[in-house]
N, C-alpha and C positions, 0 to 999 in steps of 0.2 A: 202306768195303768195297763190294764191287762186287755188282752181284745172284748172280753165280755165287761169291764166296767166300761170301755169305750162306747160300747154297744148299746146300757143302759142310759147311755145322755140324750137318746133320741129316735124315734122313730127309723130315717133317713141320712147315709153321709151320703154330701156329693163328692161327684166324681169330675174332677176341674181340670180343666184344657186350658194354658193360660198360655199365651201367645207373648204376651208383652207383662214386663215384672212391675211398670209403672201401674199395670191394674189390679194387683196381687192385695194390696193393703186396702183399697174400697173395696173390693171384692170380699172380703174376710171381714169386714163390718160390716158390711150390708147383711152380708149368713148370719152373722152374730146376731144384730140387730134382730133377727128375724128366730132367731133363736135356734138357732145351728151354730153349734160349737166344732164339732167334730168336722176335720175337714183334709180329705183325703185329693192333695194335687199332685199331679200324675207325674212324671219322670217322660213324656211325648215331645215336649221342645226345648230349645235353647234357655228358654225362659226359665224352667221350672226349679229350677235350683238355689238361685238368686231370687226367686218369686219366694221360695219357702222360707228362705232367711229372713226376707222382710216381713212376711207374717208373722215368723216368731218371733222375730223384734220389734215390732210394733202393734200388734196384737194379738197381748199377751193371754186373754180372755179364749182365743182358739185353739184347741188342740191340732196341730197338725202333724198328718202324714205322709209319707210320703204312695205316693201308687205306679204301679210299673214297675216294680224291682225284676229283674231280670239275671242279675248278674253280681257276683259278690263286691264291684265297685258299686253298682248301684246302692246297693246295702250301705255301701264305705260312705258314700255321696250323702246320703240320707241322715245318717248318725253327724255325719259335720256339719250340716246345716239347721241341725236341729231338730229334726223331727221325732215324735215320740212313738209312732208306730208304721210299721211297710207294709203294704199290701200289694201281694205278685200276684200277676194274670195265672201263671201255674206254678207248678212245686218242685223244687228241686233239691237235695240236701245240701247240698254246700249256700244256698242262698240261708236255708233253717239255722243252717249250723251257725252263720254267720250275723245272724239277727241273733241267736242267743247268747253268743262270744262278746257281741257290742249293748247286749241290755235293749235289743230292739225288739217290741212286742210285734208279732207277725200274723195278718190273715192271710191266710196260704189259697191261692186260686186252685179249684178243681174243676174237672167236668165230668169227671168219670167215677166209677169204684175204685179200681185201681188208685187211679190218683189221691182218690179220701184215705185210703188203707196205706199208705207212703208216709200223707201227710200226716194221719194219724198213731201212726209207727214212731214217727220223731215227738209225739208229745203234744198236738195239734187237734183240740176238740172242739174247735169256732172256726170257720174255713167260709172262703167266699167261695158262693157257685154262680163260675164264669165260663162262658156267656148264657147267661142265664136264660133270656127267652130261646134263642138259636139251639141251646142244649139240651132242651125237655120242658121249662118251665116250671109251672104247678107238679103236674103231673110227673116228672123226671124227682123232684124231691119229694113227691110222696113216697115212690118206689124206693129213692134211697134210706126214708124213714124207719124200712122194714129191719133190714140188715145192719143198722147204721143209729140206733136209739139214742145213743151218748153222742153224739155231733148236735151242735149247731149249726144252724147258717148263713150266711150274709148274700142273697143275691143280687147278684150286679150283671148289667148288658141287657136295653132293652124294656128295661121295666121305665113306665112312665105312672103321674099320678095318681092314674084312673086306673092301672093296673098294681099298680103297689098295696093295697089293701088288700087284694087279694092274695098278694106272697106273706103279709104280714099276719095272716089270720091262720095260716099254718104254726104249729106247736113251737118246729123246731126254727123256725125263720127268727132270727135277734133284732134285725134288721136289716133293711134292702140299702143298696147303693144307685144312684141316679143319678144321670147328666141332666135332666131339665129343672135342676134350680138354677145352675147357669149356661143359659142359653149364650151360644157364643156374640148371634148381635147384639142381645145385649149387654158384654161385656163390652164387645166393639164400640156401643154406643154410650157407654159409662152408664147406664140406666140402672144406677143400682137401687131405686126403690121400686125396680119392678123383681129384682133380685131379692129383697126382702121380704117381700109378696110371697116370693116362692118357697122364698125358707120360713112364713110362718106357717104355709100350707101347709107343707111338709112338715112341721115340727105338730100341726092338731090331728096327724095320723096318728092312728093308736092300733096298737095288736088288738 
């Protein structure tokens, strides 16, 4: 799947911090449950790697990818465990080059112009804007709107429920990325039907 069919399953991906791999597989039915398919776990702990392999082997209903690429084993890391798309905090070409070499579809983090104009040099016209509120927010991707018509965008860092409607009503926004479907104690506490709460919240957002 391409970044932009990803993009069409959903309003919102989260953006998961899994500390422990025993939570990886309720965690990924609770989303689903809630109607979150797409699901984007980060490359941040021990855990995360072994978390992904068991969601893509045991639910087979989620698309998962990986977040945090960083580095062309990161990339290497991701393709073995299964994942069907990488999403990097920023853009580098040997990470681009290396998701197209492995068949890995890539939202490429920016923050800047420069960075869009890199990312988009290699072939890259869906791009996450990270960190999103910290970097300009609204008003940072209006501006980039101007010069920049053929991009999409995925904003992620910072957005929460009550502000995600309002990156979504923007033209070029596909969809925002979010850590508060999984709140970490909730995770801590297994509470996965408050977990599915949030992913149905987040799935009746609409552009």
């Amino acid at each position: 799947m391409t970044p932009h069919e990803l993009a069409a399953l959903g309003p919102v991906i989260p953006v998961i911090v899994l500390q422990r791999e025993a939570d990886a597989v309720p965690l990924a039915r609770a989303l689903v449950a809630g109607g979150v398919r797409v699901l984007e776990v980060t490359l941040r702990t021990p855990a995360a790697l072994a978390a992904m392999r068991a969601i893509v082997r045991e639910v087979p209903e989620a698309i998962v990818g990986a977040g945090t690429l960083r580095s062309v084993a990161d990339v290497r890391a991701a393709i073995d465990a299964g994942c069907r798309f990488g999403v990097s905090p920023g853009y580098l070409d040997e990470i681009g080059a290396a998701c197209r070499e492995g068949g890995l579809p890539l939202l490429p983090g920016v923050a800047t112009a420069s960075e869009l104009m890199a990312a988009q040099r290699d072939g890259h016209d869906f791009v996450k804007f990270f960190p999103a509120t910290a970097a300009g927010g609204i008003p940072m991707l209006k501006a980039l709107a101007g010069p920049f018509p053929d991009v999409s965008f995925c904003p992620t860092g910072g957005i929460t429920v009550e502000t995600a409607p309002q990156f979504l009503a923007l033209p070029q926004v596909k969809v925002v990325g979010g850590s508060w479907l999984t709140p970490a104690d909730a995770i801590a506490a297994g509470d996965w039907p408050r977990i599915t709460q949030l992913a149905r919240e987040a799935s009746a957002l609409r552009r």
